[in-house]
SEPA-88161 format. One record per residue (C-alpha): residue number from 0; z, y, x negated; residue in three letters. Coordinates in steps of 0.05 Angstrom, whole numbers, plus 32768, in hexadecimal, padded with zeros to 4 digits. Example, Ala and Ser with C-alpha at 12.3 -4.5 7.8 and 13.67 -1.06 7.14 Angstrom:
BEGIN
- resi/pz/py/px/resn
- 0/809C/7FA6/7F0A/ALA
- 1/808F/7FEB/7EEF/SER
This chain:
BEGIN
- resi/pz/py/px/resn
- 0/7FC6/8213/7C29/UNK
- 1/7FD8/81C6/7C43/UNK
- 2/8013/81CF/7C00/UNK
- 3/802D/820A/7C24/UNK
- 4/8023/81EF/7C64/UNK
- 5/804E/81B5/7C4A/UNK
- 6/8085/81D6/7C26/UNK
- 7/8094/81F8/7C68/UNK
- 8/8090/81B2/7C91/UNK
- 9/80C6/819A/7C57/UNK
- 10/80F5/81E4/7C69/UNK
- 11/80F3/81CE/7CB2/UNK
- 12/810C/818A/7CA6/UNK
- 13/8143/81AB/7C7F/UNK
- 14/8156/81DA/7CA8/UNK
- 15/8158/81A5/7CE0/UNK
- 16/8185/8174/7CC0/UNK
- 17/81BA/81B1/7C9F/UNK
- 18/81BA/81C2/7CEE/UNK
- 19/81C3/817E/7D09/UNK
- 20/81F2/8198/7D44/UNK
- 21/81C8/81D1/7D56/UNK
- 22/8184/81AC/7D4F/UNK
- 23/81B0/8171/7D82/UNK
- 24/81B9/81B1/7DB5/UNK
- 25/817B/81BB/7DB4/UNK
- 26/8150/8177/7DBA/UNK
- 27/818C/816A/7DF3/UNK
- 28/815A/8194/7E29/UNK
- 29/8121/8177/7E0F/UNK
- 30/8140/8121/7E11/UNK
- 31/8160/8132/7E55/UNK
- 32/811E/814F/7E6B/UNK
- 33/80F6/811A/7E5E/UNK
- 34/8124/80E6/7E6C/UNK
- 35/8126/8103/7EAC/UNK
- 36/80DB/8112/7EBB/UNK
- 37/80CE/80C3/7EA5/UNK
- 38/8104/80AF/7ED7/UNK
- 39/80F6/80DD/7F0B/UNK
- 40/80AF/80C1/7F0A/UNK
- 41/80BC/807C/7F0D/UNK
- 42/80EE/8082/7F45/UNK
- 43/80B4/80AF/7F68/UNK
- 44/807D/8075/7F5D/UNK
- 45/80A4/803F/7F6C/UNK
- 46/80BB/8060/7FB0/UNK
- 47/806C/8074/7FC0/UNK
- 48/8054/802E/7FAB/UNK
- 49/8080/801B/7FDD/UNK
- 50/807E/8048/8012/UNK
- 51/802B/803B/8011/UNK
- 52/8039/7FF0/800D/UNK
- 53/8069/7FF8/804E/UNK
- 54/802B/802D/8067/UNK
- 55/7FED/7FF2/8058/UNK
- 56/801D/7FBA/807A/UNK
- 57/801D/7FE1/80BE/UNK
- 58/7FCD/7FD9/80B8/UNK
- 59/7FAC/8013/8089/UNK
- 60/7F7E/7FEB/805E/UNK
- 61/7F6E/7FC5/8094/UNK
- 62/7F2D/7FC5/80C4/UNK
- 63/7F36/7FA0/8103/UNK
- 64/7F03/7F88/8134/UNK
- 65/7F06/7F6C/8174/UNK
- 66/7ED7/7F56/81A7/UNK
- 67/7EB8/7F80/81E8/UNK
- 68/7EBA/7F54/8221/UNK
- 69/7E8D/7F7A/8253/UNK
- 70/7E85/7F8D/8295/UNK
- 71/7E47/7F6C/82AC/UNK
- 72/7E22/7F96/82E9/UNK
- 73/7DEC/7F83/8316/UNK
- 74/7DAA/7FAB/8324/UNK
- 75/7D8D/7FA3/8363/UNK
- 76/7D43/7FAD/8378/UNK
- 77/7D2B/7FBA/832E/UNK
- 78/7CE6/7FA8/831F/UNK
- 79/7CE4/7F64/82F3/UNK
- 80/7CB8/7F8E/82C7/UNK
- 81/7CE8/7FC0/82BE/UNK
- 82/7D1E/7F94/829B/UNK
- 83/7D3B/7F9F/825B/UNK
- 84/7D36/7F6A/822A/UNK
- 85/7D7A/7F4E/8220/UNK
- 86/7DA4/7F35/81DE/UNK
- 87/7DBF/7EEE/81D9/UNK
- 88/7E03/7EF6/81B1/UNK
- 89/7E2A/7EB4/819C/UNK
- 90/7E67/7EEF/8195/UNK
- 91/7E9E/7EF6/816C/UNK
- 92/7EAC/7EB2/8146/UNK
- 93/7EC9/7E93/8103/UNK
- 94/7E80/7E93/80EA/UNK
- 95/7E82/7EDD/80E1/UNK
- 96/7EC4/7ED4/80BA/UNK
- 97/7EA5/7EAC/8089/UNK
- 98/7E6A/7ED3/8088/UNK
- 99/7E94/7F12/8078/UNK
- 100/7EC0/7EEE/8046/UNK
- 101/7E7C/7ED8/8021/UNK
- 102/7E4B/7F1D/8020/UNK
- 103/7E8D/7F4F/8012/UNK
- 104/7EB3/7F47/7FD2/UNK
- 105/7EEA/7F7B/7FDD/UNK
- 106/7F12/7F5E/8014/UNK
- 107/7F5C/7F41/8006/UNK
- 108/7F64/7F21/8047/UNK
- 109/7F3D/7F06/8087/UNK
- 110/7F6E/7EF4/80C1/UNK
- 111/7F4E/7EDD/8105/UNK
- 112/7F72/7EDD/813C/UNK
- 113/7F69/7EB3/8183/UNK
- 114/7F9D/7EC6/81B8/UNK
- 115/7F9E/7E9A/81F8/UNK
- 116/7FD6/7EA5/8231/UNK
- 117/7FFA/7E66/8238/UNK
- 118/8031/7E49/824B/UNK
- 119/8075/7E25/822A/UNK
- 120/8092/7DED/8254/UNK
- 121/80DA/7DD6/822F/UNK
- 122/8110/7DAA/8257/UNK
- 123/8104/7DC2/829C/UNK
- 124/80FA/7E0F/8285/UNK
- 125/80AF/7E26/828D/UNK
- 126/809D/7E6C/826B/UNK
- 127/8065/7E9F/8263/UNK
- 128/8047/7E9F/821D/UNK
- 129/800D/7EAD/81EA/UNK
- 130/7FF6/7E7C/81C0/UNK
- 131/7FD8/7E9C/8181/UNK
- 132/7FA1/7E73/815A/UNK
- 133/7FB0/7E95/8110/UNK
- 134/7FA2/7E8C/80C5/UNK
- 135/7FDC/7E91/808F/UNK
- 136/7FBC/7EDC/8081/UNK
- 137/7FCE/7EE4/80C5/UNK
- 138/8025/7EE6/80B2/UNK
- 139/8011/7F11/8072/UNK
- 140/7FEC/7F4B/8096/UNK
- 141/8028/7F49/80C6/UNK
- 142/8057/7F46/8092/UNK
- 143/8079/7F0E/80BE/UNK
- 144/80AC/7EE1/809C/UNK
- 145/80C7/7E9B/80AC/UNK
- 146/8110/7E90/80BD/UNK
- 147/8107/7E48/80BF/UNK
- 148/80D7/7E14/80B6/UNK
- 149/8095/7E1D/8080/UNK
- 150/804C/7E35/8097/UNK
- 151/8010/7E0C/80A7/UNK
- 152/7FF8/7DDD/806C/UNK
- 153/7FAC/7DD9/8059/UNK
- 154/7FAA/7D94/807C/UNK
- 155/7FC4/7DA9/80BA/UNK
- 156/7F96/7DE7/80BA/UNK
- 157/7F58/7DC2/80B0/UNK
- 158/7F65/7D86/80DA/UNK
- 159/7F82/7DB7/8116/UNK
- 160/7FC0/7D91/811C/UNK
- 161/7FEF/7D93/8154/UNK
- 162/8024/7DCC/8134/UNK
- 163/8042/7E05/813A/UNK
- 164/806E/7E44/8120/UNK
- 165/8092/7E65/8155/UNK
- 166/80B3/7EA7/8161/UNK
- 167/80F7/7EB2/8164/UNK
- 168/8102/7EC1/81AC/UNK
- 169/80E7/7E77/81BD/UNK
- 170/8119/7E59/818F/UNK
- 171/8153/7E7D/81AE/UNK
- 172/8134/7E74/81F7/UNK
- 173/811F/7E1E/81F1/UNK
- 174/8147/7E12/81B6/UNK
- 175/8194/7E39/81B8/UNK
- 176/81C2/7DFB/819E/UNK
- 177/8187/7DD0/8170/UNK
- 178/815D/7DDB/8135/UNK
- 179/811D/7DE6/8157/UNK
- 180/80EB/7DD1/8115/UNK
- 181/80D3/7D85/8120/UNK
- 182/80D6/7D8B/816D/UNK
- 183/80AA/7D90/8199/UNK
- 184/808E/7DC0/81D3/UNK
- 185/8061/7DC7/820C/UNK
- 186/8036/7DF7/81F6/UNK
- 187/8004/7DFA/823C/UNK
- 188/7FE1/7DB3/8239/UNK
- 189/7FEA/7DA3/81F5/UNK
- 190/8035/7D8B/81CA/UNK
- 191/8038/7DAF/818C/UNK
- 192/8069/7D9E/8150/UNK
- 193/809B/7DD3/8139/UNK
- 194/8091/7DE5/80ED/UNK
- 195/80B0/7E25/80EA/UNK
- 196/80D5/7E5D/810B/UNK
- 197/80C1/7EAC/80FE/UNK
- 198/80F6/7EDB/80F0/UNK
- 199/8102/7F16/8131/UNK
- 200/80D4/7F4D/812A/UNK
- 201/8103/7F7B/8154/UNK
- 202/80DF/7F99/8191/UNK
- 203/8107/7FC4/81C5/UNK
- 204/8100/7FA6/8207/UNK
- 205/80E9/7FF9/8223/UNK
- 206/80B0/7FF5/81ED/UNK
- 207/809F/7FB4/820F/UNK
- 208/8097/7FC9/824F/UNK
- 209/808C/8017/8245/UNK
- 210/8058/8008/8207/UNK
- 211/803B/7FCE/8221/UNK
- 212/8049/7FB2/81D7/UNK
- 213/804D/7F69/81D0/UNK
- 214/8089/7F3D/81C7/UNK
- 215/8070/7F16/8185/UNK
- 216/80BD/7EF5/8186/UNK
- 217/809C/7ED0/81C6/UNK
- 218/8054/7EB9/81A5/UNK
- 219/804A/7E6B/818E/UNK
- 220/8022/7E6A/8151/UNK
- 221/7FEE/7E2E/8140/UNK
- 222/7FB6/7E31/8110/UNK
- 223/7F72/7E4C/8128/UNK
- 224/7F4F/7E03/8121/UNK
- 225/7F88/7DE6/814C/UNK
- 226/7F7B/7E19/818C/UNK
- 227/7F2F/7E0E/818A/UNK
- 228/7F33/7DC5/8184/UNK
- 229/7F6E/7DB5/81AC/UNK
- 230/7F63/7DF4/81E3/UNK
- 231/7F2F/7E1C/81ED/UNK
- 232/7EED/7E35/81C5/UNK
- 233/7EC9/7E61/81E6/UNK
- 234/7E87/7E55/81B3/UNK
- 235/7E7D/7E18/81D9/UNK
- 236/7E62/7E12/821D/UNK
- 237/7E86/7DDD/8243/UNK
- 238/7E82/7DC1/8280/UNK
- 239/7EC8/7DD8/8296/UNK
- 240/7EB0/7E27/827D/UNK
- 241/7E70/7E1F/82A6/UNK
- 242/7E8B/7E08/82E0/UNK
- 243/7EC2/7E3B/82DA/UNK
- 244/7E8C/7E74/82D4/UNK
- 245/7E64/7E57/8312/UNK
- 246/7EA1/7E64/8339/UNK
- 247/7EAD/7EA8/831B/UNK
- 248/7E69/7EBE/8330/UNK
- 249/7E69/7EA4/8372/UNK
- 250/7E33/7E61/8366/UNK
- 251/7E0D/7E82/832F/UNK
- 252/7E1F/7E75/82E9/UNK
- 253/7DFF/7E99/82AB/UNK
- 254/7DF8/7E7E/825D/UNK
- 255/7E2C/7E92/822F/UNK
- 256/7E1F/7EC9/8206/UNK
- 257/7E24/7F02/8243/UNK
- 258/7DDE/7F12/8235/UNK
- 259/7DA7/7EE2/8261/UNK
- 260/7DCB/7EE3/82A2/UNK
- 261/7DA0/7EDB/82CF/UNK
- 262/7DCE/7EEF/830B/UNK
- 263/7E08/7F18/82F7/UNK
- 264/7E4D/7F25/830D/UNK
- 265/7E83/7F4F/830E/UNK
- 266/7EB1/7F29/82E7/UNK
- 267/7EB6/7F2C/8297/UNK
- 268/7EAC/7EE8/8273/UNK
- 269/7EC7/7EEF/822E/UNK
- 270/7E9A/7ECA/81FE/UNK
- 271/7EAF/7ED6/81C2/UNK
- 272/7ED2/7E98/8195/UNK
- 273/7F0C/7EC6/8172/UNK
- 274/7F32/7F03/819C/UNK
- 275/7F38/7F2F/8156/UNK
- 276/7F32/7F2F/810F/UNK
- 277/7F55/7F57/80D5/UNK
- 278/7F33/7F65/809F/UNK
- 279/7F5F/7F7C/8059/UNK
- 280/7F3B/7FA5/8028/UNK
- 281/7F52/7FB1/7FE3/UNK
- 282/7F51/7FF8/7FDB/UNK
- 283/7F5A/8030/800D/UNK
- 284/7F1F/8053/7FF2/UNK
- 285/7EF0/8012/8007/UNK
- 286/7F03/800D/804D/UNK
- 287/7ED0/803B/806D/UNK
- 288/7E8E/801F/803B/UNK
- 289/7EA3/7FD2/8049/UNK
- 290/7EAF/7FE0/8097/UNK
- 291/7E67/7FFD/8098/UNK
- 292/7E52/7FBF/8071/UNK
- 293/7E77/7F8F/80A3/UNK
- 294/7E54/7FBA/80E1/UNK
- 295/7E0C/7FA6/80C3/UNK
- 296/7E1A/7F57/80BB/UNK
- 297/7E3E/7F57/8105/UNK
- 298/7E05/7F81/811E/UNK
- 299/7DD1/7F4E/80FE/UNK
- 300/7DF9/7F14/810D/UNK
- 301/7DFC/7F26/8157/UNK
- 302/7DB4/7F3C/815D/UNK
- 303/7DC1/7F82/8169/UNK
- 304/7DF8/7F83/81A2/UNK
- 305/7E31/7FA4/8195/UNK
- 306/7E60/7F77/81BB/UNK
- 307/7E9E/7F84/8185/UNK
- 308/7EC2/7FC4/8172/UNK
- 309/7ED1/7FD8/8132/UNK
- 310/7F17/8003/812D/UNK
- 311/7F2F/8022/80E4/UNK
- 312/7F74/8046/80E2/UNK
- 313/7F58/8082/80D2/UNK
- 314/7FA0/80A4/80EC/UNK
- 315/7FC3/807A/80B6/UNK
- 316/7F90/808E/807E/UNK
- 317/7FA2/80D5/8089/UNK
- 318/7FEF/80C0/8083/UNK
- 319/7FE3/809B/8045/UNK
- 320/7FBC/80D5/8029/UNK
- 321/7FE9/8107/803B/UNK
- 322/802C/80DE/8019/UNK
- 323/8005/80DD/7FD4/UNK
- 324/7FF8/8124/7FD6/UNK
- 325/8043/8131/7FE5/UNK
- 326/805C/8104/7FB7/UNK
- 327/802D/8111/7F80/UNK
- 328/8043/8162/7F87/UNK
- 329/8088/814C/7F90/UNK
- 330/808E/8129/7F46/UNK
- 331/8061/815D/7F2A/UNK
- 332/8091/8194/7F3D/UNK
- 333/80CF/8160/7F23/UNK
- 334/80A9/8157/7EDF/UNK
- 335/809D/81A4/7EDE/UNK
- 336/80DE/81C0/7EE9/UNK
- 337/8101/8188/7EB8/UNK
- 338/80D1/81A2/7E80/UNK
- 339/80D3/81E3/7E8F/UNK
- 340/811C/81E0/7E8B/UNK
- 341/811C/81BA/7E4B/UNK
- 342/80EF/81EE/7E2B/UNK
- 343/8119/8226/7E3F/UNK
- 344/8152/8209/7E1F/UNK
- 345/812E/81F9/7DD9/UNK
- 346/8112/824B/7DE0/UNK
- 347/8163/8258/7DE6/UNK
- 348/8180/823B/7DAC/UNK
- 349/813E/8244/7D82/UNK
- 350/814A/8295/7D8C/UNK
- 351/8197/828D/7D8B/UNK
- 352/8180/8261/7D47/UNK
- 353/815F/829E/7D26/UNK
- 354/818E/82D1/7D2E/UNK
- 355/81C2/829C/7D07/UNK
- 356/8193/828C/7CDA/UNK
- 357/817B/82DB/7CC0/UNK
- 358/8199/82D7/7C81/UNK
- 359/816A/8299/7C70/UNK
- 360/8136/82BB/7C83/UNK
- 361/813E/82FA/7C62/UNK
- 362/8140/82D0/7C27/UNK
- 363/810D/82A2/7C2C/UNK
- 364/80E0/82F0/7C3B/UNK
- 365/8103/830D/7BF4/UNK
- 366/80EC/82CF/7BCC/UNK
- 367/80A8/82D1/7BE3/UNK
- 368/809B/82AF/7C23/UNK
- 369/806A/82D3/7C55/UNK
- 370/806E/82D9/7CA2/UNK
- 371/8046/829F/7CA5/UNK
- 372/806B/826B/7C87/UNK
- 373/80A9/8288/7CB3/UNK
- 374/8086/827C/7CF0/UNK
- 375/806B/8234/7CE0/UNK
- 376/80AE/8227/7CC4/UNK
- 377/80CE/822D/7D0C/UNK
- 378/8098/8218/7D2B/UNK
- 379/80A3/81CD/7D03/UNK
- 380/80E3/81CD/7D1E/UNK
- 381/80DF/81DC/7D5C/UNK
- 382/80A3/81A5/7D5F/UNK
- 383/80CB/8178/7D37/UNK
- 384/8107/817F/7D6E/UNK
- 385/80D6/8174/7DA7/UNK
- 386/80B3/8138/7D8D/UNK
- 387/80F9/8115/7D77/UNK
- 388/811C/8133/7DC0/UNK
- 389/80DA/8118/7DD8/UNK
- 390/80DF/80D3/7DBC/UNK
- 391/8128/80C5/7DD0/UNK
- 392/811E/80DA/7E15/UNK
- 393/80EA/80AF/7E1E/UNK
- 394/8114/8072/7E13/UNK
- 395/814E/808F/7E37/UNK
- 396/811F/8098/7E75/UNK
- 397/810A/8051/7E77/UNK
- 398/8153/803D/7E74/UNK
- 399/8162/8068/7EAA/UNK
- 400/8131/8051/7ED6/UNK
- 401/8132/800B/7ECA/UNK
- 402/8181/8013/7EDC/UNK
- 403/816A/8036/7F23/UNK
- 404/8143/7FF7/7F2E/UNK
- 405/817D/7FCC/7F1B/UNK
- 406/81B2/7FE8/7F3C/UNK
- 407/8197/800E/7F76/UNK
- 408/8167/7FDE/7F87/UNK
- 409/8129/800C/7F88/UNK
- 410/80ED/8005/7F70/UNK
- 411/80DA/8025/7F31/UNK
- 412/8094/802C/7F0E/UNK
- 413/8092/8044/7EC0/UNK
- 414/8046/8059/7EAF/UNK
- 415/8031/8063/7E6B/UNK
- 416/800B/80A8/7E8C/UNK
- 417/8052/80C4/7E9B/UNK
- 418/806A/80B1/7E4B/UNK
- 419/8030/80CA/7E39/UNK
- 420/803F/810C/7E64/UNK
- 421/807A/8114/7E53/UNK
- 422/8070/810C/7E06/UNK
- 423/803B/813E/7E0D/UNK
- 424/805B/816B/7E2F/UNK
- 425/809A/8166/7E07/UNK
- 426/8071/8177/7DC7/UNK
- 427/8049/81B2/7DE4/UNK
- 428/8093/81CE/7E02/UNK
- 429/80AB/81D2/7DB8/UNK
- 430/806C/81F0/7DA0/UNK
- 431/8065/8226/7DD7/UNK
- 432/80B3/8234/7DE3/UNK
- 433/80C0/823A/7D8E/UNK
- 434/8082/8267/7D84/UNK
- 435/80B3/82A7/7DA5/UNK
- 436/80E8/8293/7D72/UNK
- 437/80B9/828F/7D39/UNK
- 438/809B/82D1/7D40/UNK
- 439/80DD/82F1/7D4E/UNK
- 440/80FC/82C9/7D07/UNK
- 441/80B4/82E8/7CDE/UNK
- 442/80BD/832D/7CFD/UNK
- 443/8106/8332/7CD6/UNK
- 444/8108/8365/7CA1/UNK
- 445/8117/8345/7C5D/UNK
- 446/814D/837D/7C47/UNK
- 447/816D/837D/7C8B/UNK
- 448/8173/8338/7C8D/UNK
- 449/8196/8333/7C4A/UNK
- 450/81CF/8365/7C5C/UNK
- 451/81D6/8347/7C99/UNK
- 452/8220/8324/7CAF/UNK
């Protein structure tokens, strides 16, 4: 049986190289097929990969949580019996950054933020401004670039040094004729060193005002140490923030934390050390476990107040979601159709093959051959055709793509599951598409075929 088997495997390699131009024909539908499934595909996953990148820079991996300064309210007449126990808080603070960054394992990036409204004084001109405390993670979450100037070095973010990045609507505002890096400015009480410049993040002046969206072309940036030490950190209690707090409450003043007060008032003290902090997960898919996880160590951290928030894009997690599932039906329809195509066209010139071919046939019947051997016969070739039409368009894919990527400047990603795919498929085309042909070629009657012209 494997002799017979054999012998017919030998046949089909004849027959394929006697017909090298039709054989050609029809591997072309197959190599263009697969060249263009592979290319197709890479061009597809290179523009997801970086339509999600462009998707998880505007926030989607990331949880965010920022402080609840509240509203404190007086009770009046109320039995001292009747009290509820209250909850000291020390609030919000670069202690529960490093205690995050230590207990969970899956997050990329931890960016605290401290935002204090300030004030730029620069040769006579006084201005409005926010100074933002920040760590480097801080520019990569925001995808912010420099135009000018480096970022903060490790010295200068440990020591809290005296320096600052500013964004480009200060430079053109204090600075129009000089190179502002190396200068100084009057950043409220403190002189802070230039180091670098941020490139405009373009922000129409309605969405300003309509959107309440904030001009981050007008922000002075300084690292985190350098605002606590050199402005203000609300984790310590000062004499300047009690006395302050005395005067807010009209003579009675109340330990930090928002939770002892004795006397209360009507104005909000915010207590908390950082105004917000970003926290980068890995994966999509971890987002909702590790925000749970970061929910128990605040809660136990803060003694059970919930004086934070906790916000996760869920809006953007439904985007993402929904652009895999259209692109992922997209390039299976692409890959589909290609194939498809590529098997219909081997079906073609197989049939078109055997009606050339009856003589051979007829003979191969008259000396002895049986149906059997016809149809594994043609189905060798057709295989045979696939699997080499296969091979070829493989490497002409990859060439195709990795021209896209040169040329057109767009990304392209070549997976060895989309070779693999397409190989596959390529070889089950030729089997399923030459089976048709086969039959029809062993259905031939042996005298017919002889006299036939």
């Amino acid at each position: 049986m494997s002799e017979r088997v054999l012998a017919n495997f030998y046949i089909a390699i004849e027959a394929v190289f006697a017909n090298k131009m039709r054989s050609i024909l029809t591997a072309l539908g197959i190599i263009f097929g697969v060249a263009a499934v592979i290319a197709m595909l890479a061009i597809g996953n290179g523009a997801q990969e970086e339509i999600l990148e462009q998707i998880k820079l505007v926030g989607v991996n990331n949880i965010v949580i920022e402080p609840i300064i509240e509203q404190t309210e007086e009770k009046l007449n109320e039995a001292s019996t009747g009290k509820e126990e209250k909850k000291f808080s020390p609030g919000l603070s670069l202690k529960d950054v490093n205690a995050i960054s230590e207990i969970i394992p899956s997050i990329e990036r931890l960016s605290p933020e401290i935002v204090l409204e300030t004030y730029i004084i620069k040769n006579g001109i006084r201005r409005s401004a926010k100074l933002v405390g920040v760590e480097p993670n801080y520019f990569e979450l925001t995808s912010f670039e420099l135009s000018e100037g480096r970022m903060f070095n490790e010295q200068q973010l440990i020591k809290g040094d005296p320096v600052c990045i500013i964004g480009k609507s200060i430079k053109i505002k204090f600075f129009p004729t000089e190179n502002p890096i190396g200068k100084s400015i009057k950043c409220g009480p403190n002189w802070l060193k230039i180091i670098g410049v941020l490139e405009e993040r373009i922000i129409s002046e309605a969405s300003i005002a309509k959107l309440g969206i904030r001009d981050f072309n007008m922000d002075v940036y300084a690292p985190i140490k350098t605002v606590l030490i050199r402005y203000e950190n609300r984790e310590l209690v000062t004499k300047a923030m009690l006395e302050k707090n005395n005067k807010a409450s009209g003579g009675m003043f109340f330990i930090m934390g928002g939770n002892n007060e004795e006397e209360s008032t009507s104005a909000p003290v915010n207590y908390h050390q950082i105004d917000k902090l970003v926290i980068q997960v890995a994966e999509t898919s971890l987002l909702t476990p590790i925000a749970e996880i970061v929910s128990r160590v605040l809660q136990r951290r803060h003694n059970g107040k919930i004086d934070y928030q906790i916000t996760i894009p869920e809006l953007l997690l439904k985007q993402q979601q929904r652009t895999k599932q259209i692109f992922n039906f997209v390039l299976g329809a692409i890959a589909g159709i290609s194939l498809l195509v590529g098997g219909i066209g081997i079906m073609n010139i197989m049939l078109a093959s055997v009606m050339e071919r009856i003589k051979e046939i007829g003979l191969r019947l008259a000396l002895g051959a049986k149906k059997e051997d016809i149809i594994t016969q043609f189905l060798f070739e057709a295989v045979m055709i696939s699997i080499t039409g296969g091979l070829i368009g493989i490497i002409l894919g990859i060439i195709m793509a990795m021209l896209v990527s040169r040329f057109a400047e767009m990304p392209t990603i070549i997976t060895f599951t989309s070779i693999l795919l397409s190989f596959g498929v390529a070889a089950t085309i030729g089997l399923i598409f030459g089976i048709t042909p086969a039959k029809r070629a062993a259905s031939q009657d042996p005298i017919t075929s002889l006299r036939h012209e």
